[in-house]
C-alpha positions in Angstrom: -142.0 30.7 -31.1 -144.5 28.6 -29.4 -147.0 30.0 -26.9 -149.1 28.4 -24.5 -152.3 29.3 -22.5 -152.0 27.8 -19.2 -154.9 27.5 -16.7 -154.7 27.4 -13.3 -157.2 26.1 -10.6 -157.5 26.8 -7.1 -159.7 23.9 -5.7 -158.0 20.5 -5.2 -161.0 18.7 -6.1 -164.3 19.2 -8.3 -166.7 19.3 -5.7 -165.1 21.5 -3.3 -165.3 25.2 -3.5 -162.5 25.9 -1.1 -158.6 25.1 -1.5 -155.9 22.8 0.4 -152.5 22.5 0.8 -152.0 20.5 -2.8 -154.2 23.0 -4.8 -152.5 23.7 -7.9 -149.3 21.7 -6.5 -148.3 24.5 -4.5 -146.7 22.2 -2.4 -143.8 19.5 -3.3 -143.5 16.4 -0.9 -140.6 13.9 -1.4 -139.7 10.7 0.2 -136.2 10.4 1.6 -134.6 7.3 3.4 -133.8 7.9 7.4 -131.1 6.1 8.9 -131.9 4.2 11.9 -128.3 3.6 13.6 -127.7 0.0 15.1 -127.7 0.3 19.0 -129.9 0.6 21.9 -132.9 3.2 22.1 -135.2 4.6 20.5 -134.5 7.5 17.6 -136.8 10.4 17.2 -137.9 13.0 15.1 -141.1 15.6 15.7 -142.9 16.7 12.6 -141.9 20.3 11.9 -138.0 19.6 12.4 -136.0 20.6 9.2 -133.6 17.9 7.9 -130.4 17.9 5.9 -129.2 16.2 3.5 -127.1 12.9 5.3 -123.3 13.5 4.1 -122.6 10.4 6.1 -123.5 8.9 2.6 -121.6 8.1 0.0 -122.1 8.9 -3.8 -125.6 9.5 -4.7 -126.7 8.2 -1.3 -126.0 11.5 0.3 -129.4 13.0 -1.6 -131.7 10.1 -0.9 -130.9 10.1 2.8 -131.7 12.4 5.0 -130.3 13.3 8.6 -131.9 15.5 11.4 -130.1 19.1 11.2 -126.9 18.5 14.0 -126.8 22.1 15.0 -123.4 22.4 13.5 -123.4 25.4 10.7 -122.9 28.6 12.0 -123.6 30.8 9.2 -126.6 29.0 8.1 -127.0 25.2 7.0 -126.9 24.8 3.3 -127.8 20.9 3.1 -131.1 21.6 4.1 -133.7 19.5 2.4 -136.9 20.2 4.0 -139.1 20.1 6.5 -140.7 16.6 8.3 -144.1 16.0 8.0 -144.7 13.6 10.5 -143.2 12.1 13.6 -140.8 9.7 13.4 -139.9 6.9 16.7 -138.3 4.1 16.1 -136.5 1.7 18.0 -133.0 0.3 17.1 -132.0 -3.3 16.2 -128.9 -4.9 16.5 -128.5 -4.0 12.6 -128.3 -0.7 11.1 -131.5 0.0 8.5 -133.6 2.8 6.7 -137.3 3.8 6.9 -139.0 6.3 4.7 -139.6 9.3 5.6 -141.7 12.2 3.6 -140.2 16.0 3.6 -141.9 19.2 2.5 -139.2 20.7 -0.1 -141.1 23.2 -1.5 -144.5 25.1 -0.4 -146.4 25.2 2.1 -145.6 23.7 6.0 -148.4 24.2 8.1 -146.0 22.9 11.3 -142.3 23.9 11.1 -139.9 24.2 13.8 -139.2 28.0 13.8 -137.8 29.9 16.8 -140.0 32.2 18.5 -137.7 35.1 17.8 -139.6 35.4 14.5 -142.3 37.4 15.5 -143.9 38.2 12.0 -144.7 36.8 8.9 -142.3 37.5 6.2 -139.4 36.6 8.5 -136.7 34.9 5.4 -135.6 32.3 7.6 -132.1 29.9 7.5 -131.4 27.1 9.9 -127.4 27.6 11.9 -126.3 26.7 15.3 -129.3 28.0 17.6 -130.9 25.3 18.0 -131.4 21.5 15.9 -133.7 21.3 13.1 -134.9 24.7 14.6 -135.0 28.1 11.7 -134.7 31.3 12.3 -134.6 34.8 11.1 -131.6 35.4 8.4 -128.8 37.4 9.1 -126.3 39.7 7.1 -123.8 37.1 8.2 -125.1 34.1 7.5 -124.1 32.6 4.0 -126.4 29.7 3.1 -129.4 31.2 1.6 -132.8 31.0 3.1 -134.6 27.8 3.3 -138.0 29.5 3.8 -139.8 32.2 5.0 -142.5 32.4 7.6 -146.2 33.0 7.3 -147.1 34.2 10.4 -145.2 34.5 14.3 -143.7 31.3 15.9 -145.8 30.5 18.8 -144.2 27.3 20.9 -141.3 27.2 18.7 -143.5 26.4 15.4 -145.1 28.4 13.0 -146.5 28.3 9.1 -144.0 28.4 6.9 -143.4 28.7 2.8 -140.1 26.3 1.9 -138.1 27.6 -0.7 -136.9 24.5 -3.3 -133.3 23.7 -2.5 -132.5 21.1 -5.4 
């Protein structure tokens, strides 16, 4: 049986005595595609805002593309893919077409849109029907699993946040 010694270090960089956000890769970041629907107006997303998984898709599609959570699952959405990390505002064209857009799937969110209901860290949190792209606190009832769990109380609707990997 094979063993391995495996050593694990807490600053991002040599000269730094301190750690970040990608210390250790405690945090997972992927790029998605975001469909920007032919029409009038501008779309927009605020950093923070967890996104789903775009069903809208066919095949494969459906996992590269991401949608903003519709407010639609009752008991807890359980396409969620992550969390945004940066605003999105674009305008639409006369053709539909995809930008990039970069998610938080796993580890630390230092802005995620979490009700202010969740008044504690520890909070195991799930995204349903309260509000779009909004989490908050689990229930009994709810049958997706959590998507995260908060690091501290929502203040203005956001708070830190630990993601849980989905896929």
């Amino acid at each position: 049986m094979a063993t391995n010694t495996l050593l694990q270090r807490l600053d991002f960089q040599a000269d730094t005595t301190g750690s970040s956000v990608a210390a250790s890769d405690r945090r997972q970041t992927e790029r998605f595609r975001l469909k920007i629907p032919a029409g009038g107006g501008t779309i927009t997303h605020t950093a923070g805002d967890w996104m789903q998984f775009d069903t809208a898709e066919s095949g494969p599609d459906m996992t590269l593309t991401v949608a903003a959570d519709l407010n639609t699952f009752t008991l807890g959405n359980p396409l969620i893919a992550g969390v945004l990390l940066a605003d999105v505002s674009e305008v639409q064209t006369a053709t539909a077409r995809y930008i990039e857009v970069d998610l938080v799937v796993a580890g630390y969110a230092a802005v995620a849109s979490v009700a202010n209901a969740v008044a504690a860290a520890g909070v195991a949190l799930v995204v349903d029907n309260t509000a779009a792209g909004q989490a908050v606190a689990i229930a009994a009832a709810d049958t997706a699993s959590a998507c995260g769990v908060s690091l501290g109380a929502a203040s203005g609707n956001l708070a830190e946040v630990w993601v849980y990997k989905q896929f």
